[in-house]
N, C-alpha and C positions, 0 to 999 in steps of 0.2 A: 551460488544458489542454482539447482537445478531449476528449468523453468522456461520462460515467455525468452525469445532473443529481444534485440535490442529492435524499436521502431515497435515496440504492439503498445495499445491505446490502454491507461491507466488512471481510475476514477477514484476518489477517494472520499470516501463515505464522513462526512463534516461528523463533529460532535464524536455522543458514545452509544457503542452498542455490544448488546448483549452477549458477550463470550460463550455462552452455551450454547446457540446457536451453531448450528451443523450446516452442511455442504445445502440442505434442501431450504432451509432457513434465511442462510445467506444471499441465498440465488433468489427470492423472493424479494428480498431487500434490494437487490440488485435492480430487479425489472422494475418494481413498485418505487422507491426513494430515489434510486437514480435515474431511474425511466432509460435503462439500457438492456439489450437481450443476453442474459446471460453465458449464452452459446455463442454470444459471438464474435469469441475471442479476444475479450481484453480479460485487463487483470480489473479485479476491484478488490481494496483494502477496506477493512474494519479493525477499528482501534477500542478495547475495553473500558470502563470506566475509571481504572485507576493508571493507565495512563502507561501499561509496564506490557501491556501483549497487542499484540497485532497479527490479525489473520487473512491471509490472502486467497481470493477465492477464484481460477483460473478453467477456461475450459480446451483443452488441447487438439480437441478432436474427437475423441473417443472417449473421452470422460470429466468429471472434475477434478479435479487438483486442489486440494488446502492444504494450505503450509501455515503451520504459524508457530510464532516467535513467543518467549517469554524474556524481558530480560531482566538479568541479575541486579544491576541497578541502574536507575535514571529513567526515564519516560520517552516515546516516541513523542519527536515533534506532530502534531495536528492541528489542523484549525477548527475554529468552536462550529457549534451545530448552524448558526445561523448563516453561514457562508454555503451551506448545503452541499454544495458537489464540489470536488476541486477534481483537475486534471492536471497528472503528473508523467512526465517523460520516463524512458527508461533509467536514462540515468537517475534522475529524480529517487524513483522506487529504491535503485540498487543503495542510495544513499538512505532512505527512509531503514531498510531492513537492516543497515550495518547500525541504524540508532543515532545517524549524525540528521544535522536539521536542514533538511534537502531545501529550506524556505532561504537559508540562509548560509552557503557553504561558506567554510573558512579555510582558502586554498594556499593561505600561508605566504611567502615571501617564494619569488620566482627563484626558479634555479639557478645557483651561482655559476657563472660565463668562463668557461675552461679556455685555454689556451693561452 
């Protein structure tokens, strides 16, 4: 994913919110619900009501940035409304956008020992 490097600060909008919502919309949401400055410089995530799109709202420097995701099947992991804000690492995020559940990675059996 083109975007944020690794180390920028990532909030994650609990619950569902409204997919229609545009770049001015979401940055409102941003300052208001997560009580962060839009401009400055994290990422903040919004995930739709049916559980299949997530939108990333990013400011670079010079502008915004929205990205977002629809996927073909399965749901973004999230947490419900009442947990309100969560804070996600980079890696976190890169696992949120691939659709795996960054709450609970599944890293499988270590590598088998050569030699």
């Amino acid at each position: 994913m083109i975007g944020p490097g690794t180390g920028v600060r990532v909030y994650l909008a609990c619950g569902v919110t409204d997919m229609r919502k545009g770049i001015t919309g979401l940055a409102a949401l941003a300052q208001e619900q997560l009580r962060q400055k839009p401009t400055g410089g994290a990422v903040f995530a919004f995930r739709g009501r049916k559980g299949d799109r997530v939108k990333l709202l990013y400011w670079d420097g010079q502008g915004f940035c929205l990205y977002y995701k629809v996927l073909e099947r399965g749901r973004f992991p999230w947490p419900s409304a009442g947990d309100g804000v969560a804070r996600l690492t980079s890696a976190q995020l890169a696992m949120l956008w691939e659709g795996i559940d960054w709450r609970r990675p599944d890293w499988g059996a270590p590598p088998a020992r050569v030699g």
